[in-house]
FIDRENPA-957916 format. One record per residue (C-alpha): x, y, z. Coordinates in Angstrom, 3 decimals, always signed. Layout:
BEGIN
<mivex u="X" v="Y" w="Z"/>
...
***
This chain:
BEGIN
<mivex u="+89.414" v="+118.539" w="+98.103"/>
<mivex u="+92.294" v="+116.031" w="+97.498"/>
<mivex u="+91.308" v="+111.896" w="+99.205"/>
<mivex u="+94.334" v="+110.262" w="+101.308"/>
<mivex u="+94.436" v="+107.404" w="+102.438"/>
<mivex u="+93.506" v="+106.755" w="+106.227"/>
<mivex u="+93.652" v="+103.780" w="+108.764"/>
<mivex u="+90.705" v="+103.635" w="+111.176"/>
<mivex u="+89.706" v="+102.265" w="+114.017"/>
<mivex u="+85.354" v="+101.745" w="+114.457"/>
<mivex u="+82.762" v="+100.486" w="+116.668"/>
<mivex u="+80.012" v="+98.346" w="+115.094"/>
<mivex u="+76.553" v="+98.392" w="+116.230"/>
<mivex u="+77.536" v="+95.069" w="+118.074"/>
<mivex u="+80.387" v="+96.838" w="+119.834"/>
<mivex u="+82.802" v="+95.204" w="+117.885"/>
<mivex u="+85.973" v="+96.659" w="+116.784"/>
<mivex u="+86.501" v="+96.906" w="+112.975"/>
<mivex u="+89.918" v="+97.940" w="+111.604"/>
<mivex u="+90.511" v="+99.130" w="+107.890"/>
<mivex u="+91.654" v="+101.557" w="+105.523"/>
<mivex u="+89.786" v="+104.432" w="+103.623"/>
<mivex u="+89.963" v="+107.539" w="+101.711"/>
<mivex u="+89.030" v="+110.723" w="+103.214"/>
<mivex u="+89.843" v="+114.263" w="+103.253"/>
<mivex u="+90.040" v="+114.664" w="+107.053"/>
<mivex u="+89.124" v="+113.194" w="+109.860"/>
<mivex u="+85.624" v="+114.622" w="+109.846"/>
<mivex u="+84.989" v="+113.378" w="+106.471"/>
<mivex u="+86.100" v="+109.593" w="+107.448"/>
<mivex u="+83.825" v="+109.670" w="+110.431"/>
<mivex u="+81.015" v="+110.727" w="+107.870"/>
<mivex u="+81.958" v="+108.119" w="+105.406"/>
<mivex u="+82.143" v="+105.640" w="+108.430"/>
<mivex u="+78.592" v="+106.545" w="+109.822"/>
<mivex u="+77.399" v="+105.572" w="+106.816"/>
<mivex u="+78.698" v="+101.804" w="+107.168"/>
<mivex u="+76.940" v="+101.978" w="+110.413"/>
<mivex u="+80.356" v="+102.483" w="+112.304"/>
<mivex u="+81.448" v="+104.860" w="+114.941"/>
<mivex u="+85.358" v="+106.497" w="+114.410"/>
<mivex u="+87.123" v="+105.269" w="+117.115"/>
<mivex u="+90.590" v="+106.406" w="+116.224"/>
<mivex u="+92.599" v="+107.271" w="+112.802"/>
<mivex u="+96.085" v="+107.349" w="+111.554"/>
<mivex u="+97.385" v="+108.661" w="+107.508"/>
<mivex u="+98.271" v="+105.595" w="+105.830"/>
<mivex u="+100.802" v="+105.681" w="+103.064"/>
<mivex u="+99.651" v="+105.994" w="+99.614"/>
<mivex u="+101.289" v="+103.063" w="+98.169"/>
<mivex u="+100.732" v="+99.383" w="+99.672"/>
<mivex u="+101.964" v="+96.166" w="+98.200"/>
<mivex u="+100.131" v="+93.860" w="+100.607"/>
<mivex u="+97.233" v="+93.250" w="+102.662"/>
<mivex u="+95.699" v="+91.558" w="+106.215"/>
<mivex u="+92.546" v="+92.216" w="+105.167"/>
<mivex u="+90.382" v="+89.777" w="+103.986"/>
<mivex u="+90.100" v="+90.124" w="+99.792"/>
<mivex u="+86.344" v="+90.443" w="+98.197"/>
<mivex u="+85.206" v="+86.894" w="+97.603"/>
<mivex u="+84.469" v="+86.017" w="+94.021"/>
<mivex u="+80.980" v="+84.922" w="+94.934"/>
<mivex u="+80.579" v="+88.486" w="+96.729"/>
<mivex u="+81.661" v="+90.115" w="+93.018"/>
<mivex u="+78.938" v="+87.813" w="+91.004"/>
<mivex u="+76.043" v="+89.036" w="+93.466"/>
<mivex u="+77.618" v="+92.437" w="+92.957"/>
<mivex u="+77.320" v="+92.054" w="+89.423"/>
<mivex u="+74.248" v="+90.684" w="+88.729"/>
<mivex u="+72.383" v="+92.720" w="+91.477"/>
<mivex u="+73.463" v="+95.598" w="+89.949"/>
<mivex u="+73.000" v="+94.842" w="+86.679"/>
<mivex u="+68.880" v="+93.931" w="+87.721"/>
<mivex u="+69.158" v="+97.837" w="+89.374"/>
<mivex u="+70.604" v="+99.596" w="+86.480"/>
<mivex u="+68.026" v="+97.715" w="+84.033"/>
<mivex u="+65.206" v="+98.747" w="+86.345"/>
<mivex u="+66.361" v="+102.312" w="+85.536"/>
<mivex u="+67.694" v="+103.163" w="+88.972"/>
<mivex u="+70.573" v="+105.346" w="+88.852"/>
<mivex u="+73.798" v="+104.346" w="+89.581"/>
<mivex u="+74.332" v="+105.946" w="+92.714"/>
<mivex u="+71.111" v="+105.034" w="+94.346"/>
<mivex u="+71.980" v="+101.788" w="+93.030"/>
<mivex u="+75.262" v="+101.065" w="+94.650"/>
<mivex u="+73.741" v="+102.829" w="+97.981"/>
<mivex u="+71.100" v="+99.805" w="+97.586"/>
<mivex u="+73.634" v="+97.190" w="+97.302"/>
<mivex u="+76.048" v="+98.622" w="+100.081"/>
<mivex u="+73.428" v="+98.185" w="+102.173"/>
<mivex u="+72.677" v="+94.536" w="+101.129"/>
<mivex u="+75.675" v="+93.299" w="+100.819"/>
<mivex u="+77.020" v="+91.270" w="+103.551"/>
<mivex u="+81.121" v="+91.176" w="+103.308"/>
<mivex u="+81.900" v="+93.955" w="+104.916"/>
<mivex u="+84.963" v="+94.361" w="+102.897"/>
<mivex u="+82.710" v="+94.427" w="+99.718"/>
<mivex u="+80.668" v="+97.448" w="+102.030"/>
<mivex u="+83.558" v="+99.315" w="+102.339"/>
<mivex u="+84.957" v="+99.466" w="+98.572"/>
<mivex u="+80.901" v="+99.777" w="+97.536"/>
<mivex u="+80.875" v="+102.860" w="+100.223"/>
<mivex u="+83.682" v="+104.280" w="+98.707"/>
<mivex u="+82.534" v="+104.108" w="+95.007"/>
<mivex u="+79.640" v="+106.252" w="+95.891"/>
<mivex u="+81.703" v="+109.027" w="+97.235"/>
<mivex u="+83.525" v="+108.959" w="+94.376"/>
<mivex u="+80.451" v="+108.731" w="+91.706"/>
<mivex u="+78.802" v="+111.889" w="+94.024"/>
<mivex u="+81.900" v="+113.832" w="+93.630"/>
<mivex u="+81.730" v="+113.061" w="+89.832"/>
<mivex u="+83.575" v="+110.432" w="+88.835"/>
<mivex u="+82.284" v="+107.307" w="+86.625"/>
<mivex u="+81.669" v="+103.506" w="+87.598"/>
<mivex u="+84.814" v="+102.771" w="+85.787"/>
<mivex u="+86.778" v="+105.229" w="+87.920"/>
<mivex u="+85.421" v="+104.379" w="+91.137"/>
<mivex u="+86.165" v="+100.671" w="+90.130"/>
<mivex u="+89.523" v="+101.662" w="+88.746"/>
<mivex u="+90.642" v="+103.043" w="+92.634"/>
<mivex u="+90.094" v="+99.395" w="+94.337"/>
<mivex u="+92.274" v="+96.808" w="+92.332"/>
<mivex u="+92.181" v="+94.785" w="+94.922"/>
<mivex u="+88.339" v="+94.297" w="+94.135"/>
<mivex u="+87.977" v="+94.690" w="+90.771"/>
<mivex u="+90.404" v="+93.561" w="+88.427"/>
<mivex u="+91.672" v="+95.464" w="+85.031"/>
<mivex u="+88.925" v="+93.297" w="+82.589"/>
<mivex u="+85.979" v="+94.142" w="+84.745"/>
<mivex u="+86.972" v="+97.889" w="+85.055"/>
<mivex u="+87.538" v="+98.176" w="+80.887"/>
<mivex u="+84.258" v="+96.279" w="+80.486"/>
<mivex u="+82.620" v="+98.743" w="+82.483"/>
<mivex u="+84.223" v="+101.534" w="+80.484"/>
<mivex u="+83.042" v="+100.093" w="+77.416"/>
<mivex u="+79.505" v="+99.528" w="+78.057"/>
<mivex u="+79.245" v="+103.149" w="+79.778"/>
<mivex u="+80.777" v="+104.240" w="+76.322"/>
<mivex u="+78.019" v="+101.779" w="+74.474"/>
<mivex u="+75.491" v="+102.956" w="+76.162"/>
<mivex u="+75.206" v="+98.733" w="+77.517"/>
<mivex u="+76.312" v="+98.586" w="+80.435"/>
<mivex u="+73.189" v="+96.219" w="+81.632"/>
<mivex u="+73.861" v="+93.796" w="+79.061"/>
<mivex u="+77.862" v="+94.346" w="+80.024"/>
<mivex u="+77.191" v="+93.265" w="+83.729"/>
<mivex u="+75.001" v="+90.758" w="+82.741"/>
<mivex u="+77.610" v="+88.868" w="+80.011"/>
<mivex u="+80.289" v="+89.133" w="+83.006"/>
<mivex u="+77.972" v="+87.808" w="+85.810"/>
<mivex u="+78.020" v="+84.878" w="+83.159"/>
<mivex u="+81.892" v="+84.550" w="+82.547"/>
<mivex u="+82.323" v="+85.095" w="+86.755"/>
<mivex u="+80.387" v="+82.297" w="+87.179"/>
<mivex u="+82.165" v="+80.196" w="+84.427"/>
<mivex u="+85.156" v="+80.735" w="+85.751"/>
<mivex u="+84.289" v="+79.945" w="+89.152"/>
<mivex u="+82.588" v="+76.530" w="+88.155"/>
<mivex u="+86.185" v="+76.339" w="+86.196"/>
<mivex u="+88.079" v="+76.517" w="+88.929"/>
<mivex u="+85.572" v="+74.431" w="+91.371"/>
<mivex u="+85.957" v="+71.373" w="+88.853"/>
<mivex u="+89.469" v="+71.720" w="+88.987"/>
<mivex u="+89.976" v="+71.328" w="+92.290"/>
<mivex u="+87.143" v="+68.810" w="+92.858"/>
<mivex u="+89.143" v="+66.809" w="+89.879"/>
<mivex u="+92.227" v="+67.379" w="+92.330"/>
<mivex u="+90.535" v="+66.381" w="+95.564"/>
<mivex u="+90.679" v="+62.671" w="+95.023"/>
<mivex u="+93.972" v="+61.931" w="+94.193"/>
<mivex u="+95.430" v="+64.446" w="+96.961"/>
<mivex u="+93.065" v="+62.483" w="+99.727"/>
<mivex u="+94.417" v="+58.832" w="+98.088"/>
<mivex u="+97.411" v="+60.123" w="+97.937"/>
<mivex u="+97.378" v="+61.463" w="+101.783"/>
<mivex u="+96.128" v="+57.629" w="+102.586"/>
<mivex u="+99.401" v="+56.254" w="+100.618"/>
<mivex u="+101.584" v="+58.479" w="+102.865"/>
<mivex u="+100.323" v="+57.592" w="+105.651"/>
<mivex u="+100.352" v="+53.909" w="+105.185"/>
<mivex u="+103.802" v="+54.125" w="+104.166"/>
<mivex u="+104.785" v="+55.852" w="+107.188"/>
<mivex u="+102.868" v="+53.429" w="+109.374"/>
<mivex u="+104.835" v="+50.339" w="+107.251"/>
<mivex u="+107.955" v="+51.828" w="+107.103"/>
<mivex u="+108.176" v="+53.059" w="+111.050"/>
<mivex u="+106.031" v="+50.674" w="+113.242"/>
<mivex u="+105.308" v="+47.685" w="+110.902"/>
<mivex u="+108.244" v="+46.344" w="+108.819"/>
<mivex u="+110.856" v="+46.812" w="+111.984"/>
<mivex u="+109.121" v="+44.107" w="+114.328"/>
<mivex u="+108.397" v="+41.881" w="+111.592"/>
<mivex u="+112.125" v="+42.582" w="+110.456"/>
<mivex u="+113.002" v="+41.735" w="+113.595"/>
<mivex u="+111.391" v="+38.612" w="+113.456"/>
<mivex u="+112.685" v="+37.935" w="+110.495"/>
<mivex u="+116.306" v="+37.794" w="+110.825"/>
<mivex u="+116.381" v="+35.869" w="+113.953"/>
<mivex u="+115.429" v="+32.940" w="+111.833"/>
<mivex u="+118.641" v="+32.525" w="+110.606"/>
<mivex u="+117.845" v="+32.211" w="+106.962"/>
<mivex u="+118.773" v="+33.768" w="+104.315"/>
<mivex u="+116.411" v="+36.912" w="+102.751"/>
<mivex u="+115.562" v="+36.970" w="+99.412"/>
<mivex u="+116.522" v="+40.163" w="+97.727"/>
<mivex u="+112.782" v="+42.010" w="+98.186"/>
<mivex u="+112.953" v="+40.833" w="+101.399"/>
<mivex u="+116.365" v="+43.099" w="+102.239"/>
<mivex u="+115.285" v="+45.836" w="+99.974"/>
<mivex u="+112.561" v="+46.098" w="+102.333"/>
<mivex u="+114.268" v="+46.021" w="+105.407"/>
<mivex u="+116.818" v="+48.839" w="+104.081"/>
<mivex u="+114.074" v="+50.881" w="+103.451"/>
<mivex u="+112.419" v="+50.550" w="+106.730"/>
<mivex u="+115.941" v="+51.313" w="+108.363"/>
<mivex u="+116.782" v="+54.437" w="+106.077"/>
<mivex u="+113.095" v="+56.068" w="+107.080"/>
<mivex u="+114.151" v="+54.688" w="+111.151"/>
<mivex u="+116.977" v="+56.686" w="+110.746"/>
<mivex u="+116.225" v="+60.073" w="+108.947"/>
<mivex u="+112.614" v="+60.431" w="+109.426"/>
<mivex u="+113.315" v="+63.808" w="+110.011"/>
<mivex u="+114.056" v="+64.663" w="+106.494"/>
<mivex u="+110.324" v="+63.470" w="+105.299"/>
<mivex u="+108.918" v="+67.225" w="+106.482"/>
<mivex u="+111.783" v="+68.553" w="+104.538"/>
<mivex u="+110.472" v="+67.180" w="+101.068"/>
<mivex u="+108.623" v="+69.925" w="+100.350"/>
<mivex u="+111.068" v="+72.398" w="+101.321"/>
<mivex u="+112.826" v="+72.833" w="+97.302"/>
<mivex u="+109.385" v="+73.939" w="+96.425"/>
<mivex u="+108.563" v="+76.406" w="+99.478"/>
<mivex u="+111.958" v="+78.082" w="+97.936"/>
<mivex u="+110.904" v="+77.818" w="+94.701"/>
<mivex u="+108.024" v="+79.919" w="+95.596"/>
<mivex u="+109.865" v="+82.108" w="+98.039"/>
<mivex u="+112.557" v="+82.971" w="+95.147"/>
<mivex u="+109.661" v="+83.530" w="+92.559"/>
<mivex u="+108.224" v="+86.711" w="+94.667"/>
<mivex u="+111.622" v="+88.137" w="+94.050"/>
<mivex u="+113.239" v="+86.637" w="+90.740"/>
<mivex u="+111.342" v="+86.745" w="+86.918"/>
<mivex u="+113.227" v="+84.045" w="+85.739"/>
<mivex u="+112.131" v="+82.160" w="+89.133"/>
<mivex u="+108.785" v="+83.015" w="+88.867"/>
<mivex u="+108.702" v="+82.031" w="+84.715"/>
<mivex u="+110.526" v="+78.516" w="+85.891"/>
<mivex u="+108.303" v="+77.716" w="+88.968"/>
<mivex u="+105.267" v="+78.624" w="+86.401"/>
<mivex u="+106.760" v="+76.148" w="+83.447"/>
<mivex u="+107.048" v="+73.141" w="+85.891"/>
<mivex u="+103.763" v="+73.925" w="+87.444"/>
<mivex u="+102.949" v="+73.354" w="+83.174"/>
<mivex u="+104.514" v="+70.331" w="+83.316"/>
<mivex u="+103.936" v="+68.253" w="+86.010"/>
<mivex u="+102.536" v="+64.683" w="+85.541"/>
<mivex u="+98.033" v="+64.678" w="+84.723"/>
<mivex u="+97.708" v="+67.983" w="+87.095"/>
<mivex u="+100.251" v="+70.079" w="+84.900"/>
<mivex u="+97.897" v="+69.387" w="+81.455"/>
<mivex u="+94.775" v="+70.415" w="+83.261"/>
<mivex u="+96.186" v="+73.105" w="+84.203"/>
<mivex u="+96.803" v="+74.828" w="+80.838"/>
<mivex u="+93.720" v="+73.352" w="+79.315"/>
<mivex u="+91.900" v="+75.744" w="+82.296"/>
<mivex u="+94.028" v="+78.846" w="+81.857"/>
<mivex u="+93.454" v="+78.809" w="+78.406"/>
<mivex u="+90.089" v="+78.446" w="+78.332"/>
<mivex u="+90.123" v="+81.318" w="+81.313"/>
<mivex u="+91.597" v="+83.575" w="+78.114"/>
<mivex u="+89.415" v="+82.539" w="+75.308"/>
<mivex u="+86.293" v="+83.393" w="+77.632"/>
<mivex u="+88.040" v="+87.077" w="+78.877"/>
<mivex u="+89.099" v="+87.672" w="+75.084"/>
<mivex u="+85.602" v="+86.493" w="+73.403"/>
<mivex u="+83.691" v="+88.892" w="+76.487"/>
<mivex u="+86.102" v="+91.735" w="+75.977"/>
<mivex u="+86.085" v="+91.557" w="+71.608"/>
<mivex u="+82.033" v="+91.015" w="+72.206"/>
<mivex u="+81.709" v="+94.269" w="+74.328"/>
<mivex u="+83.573" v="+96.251" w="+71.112"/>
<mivex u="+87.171" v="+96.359" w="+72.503"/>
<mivex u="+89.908" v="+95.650" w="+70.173"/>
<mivex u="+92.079" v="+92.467" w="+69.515"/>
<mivex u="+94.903" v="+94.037" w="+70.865"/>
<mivex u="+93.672" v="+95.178" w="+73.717"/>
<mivex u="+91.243" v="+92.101" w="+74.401"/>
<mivex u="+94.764" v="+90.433" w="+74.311"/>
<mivex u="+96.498" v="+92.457" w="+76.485"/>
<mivex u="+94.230" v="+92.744" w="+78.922"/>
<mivex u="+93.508" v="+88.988" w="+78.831"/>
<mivex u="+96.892" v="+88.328" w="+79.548"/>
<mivex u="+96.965" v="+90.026" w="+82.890"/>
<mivex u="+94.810" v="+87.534" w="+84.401"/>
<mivex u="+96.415" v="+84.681" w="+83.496"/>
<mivex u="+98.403" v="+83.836" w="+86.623"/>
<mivex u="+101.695" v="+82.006" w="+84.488"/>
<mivex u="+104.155" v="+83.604" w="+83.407"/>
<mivex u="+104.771" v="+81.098" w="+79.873"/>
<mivex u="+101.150" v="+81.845" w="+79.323"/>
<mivex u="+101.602" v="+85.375" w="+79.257"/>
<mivex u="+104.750" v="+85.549" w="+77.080"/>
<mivex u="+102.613" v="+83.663" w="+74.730"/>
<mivex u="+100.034" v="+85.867" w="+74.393"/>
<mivex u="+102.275" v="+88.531" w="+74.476"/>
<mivex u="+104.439" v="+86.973" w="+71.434"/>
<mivex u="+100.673" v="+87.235" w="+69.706"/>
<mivex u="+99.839" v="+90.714" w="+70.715"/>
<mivex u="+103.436" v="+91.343" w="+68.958"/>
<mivex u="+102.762" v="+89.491" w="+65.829"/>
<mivex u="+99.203" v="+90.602" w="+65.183"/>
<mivex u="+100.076" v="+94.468" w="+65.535"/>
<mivex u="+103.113" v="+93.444" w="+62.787"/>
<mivex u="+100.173" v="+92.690" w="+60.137"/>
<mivex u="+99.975" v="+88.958" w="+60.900"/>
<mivex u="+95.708" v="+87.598" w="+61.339"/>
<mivex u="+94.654" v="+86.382" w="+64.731"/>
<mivex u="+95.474" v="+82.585" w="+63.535"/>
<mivex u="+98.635" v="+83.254" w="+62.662"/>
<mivex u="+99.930" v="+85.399" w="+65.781"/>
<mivex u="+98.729" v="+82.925" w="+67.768"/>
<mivex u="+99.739" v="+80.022" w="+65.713"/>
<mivex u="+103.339" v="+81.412" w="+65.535"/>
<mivex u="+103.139" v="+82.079" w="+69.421"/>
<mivex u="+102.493" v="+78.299" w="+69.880"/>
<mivex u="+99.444" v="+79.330" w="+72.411"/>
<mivex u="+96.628" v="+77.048" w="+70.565"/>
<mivex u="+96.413" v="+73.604" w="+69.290"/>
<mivex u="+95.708" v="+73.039" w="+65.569"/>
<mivex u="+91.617" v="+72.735" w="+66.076"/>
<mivex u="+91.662" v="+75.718" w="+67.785"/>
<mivex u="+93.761" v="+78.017" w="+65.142"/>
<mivex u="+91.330" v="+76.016" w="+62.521"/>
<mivex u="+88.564" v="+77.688" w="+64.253"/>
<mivex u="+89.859" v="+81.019" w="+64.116"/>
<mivex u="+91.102" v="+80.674" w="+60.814"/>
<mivex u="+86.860" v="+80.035" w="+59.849"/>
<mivex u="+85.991" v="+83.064" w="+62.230"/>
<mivex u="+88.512" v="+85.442" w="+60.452"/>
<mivex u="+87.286" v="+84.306" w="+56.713"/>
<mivex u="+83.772" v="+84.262" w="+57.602"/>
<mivex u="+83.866" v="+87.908" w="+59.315"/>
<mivex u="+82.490" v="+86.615" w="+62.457"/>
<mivex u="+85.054" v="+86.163" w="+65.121"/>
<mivex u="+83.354" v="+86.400" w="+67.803"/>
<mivex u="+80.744" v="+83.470" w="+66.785"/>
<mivex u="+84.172" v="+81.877" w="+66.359"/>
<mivex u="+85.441" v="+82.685" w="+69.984"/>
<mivex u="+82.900" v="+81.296" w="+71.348"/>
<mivex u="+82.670" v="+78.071" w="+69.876"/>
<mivex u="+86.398" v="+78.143" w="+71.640"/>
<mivex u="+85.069" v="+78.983" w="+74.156"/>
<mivex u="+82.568" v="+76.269" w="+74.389"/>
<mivex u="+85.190" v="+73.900" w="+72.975"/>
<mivex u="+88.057" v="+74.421" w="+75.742"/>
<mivex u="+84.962" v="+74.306" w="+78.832"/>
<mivex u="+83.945" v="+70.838" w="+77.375"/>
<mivex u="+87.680" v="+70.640" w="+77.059"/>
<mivex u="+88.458" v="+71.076" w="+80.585"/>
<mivex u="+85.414" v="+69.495" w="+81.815"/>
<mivex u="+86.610" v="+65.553" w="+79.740"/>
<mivex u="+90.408" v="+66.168" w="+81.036"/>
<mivex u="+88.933" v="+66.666" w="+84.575"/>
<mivex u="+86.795" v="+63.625" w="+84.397"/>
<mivex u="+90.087" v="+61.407" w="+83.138"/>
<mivex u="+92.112" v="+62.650" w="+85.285"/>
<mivex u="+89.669" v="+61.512" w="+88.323"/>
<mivex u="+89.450" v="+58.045" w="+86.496"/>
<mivex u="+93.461" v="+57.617" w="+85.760"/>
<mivex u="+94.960" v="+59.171" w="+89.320"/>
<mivex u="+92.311" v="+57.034" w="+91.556"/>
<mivex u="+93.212" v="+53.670" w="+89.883"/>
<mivex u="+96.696" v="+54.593" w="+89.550"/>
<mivex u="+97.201" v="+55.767" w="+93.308"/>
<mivex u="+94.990" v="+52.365" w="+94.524"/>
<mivex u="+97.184" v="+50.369" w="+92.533"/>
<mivex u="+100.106" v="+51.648" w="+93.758"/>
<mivex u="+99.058" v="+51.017" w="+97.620"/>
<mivex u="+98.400" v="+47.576" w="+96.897"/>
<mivex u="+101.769" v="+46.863" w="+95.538"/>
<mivex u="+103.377" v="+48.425" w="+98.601"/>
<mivex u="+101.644" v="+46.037" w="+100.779"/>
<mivex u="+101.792" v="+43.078" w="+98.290"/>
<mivex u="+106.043" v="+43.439" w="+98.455"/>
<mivex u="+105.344" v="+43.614" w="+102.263"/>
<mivex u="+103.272" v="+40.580" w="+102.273"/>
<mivex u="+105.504" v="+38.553" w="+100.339"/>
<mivex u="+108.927" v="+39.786" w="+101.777"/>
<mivex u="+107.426" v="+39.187" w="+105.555"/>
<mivex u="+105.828" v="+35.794" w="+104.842"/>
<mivex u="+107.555" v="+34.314" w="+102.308"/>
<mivex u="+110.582" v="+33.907" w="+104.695"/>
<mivex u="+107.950" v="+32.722" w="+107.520"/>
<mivex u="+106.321" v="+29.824" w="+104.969"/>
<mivex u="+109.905" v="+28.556" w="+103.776"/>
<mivex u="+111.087" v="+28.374" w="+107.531"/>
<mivex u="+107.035" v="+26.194" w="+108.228"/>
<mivex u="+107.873" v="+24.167" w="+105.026"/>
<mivex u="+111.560" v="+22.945" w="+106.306"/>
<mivex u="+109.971" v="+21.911" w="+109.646"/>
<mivex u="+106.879" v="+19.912" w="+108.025"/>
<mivex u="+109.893" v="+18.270" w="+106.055"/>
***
């Protein structure tokens, strides 16, 4: 009997309302599926089959890694996959991560595989975990498949916790610098201006350039909101526009410290998906163009792309990517080895390795360049307010001591 989708309405065991969306064949068969999530059908609705966006809360990538590796402990233990996913639906604690779980049994009881059930909830599972899965079911490894991406989950979100820790810093001295500016510029500077000029002497040039300054944020204040408005339409225009979204991904490439890190981390976010995906037994190609899905930049992508292109022309793996511009030299060096030596993947992940040490240096310099930078900055703004304030004050003590 053909699934459609279904909106529901259910009562917990708390009497809480839950609202989501599920496959069933009727409205008997939801309020089965539902009893088994420990919910009572309230109400239900079809829901259309195709749906760009969601309110409901997405699966966590922590939730995913205790997915993983839970499962991968079950299925090593010999339990079957069914009564292993029935285990960790009723485990789990998301209850977004119950409902896809509760759904992949159905689907595994009415005969379909892991990688199928994972294949019907994108939003979960993306396209490298559900062709991992389909390898090791075809390898006969899928243990030691779950287990190697329990590892690269966790990588990657260590990855992306140093990068935003390496980002915290500057963004909070950065917020101070702001805010002192504002508090200057507004409150400060115009009653000490004020002061000022009704000495009667003439400012030095600072001393005006100052003033000016505090008078042009007096007078459009208003616009400081409006400074981040260019990029809100940036981003607005790159949901509808390619070539918006391709520019908007380029600058993000290029801004100033951040912009470097940046690439470093989505590069070494490929090399780890390519070496897991080539070490499972896919192909180069289609480690490649798999990889390049989860990128999250466009110029990235296009790279790899160009690559993918070059290597199914006959080029080696160092020289589609070297002609795709993708690596730096030490890297296509490294590949180079890997290719001559006949082991590639021993080569991939020394990249590996080499881009998370990499990533983990550039993170580290960029907390010891922005912090310095920033604090250096703030103490020239108030050293040109010092001197422009009191230098006019001293000269006006020194002529009456005279």
């Amino acid at each position: 009997m053909a699934l459609v989708p279904m909106r529901y309405r259910a009562m917990d065991a708390r009497g809480r309302i839950r609202r989501g969306r599920m496959e069933a064949a009727n409205e008997l068969d939801l309020e089965a599926r539902l009893r088994r999530l420990d919910l009572d059908l309230v109400s239900c609705t079809r829901a259309p089959a195709a749906r760009t966006w969601s309110l409901r809360p997405p699966v966590r990538r922590g939730q995913l890694i205790n997915f993983c590796f839970h499962l991968e402990q079950l299925l090593a233990a010999s339990v079957p996959i069914p009564e292993a996913l029935a285990d960790l639906r009723d485990s789990v604690k998301g209850f977004r991560l119950r409902e896809v779980i509760t759904s992949m049994v159905e689907a595994i009881h009415a005969g379909a595989r892991l990688s199928e059930a994972m294949a019907r909830h994108p939003e979960a599972f993306d396209s490298m975990m559900v062709n991992l899965v389909r390898a090791g079911e075809s390898s006969g490894q899928l243990p030691a498949v779950l287990q190697r991406l329990t590892e690269t989950l966790r990588w990657h979100d260590e990855q992306a916790m140093q990068f935003r820790k390496a980002l915290m810093a500057p963004a909070l001295v950065a917020l101070v610098i702001g805010a002192v500016v504002v508090f200057l510029m507004l409150y400060l500077v115009p009653r000490l201006a004020g002061f000022i000029e009704t000495m009667g002497e003439e400012l030095p040039a600072h001393a005006r350039a100052l003033i000016a300054l505090s008078r042009f944020f007096q007078d459009w204040w208003f616009l400081l909101p409006a400074a981040g408005v260019p990029w809100a339409l940036l981003a607005a225009g790159a949901r509808l526009s390619p070539r918006l979204r391709r520019a908007k991904d380029a600058l993000r490439l290029r801004i100033w410290v951040v912009g470097p890190l940046r690439k470093k981390l989505i590069l070494a976010r490929f090399v780890n998906y390519f070496a897991l995906m080539y070490a499972s037994g896919m192909s180069v190609l289609q480690s490649i163009r798999i990889g390049e899905g989860l990128l999250g930049n466009r110029v990235v992508e296009e790279a790899a792309r160009t690559a993918a292109k070059r290597i199914a022309e006959g080029a080696s793996i160092s020289e589609g990517f070297e002609q795709a511009g993708l690596f730096p030299p030490l890297v296509l060096r490294m590949l180079r080895v890997g290719e001559s030596t006949g082991a590639l993947d021993t080569a991939l992940s020394n990249i590996s390795y080499f881009y998370e040490r990499d990533v983990r240096d550039a993170a580290e310099r960029v907390q010891g360049l922005v912090g310095p930078a920033c604090t250096l900055l703030l103490g020239a703004l108030l050293l040109w307010v010092v001197v422009s304030v009191m230098g006019p004050i001293y000269e006006m003590v020194a002529g009456i001591s005279l």
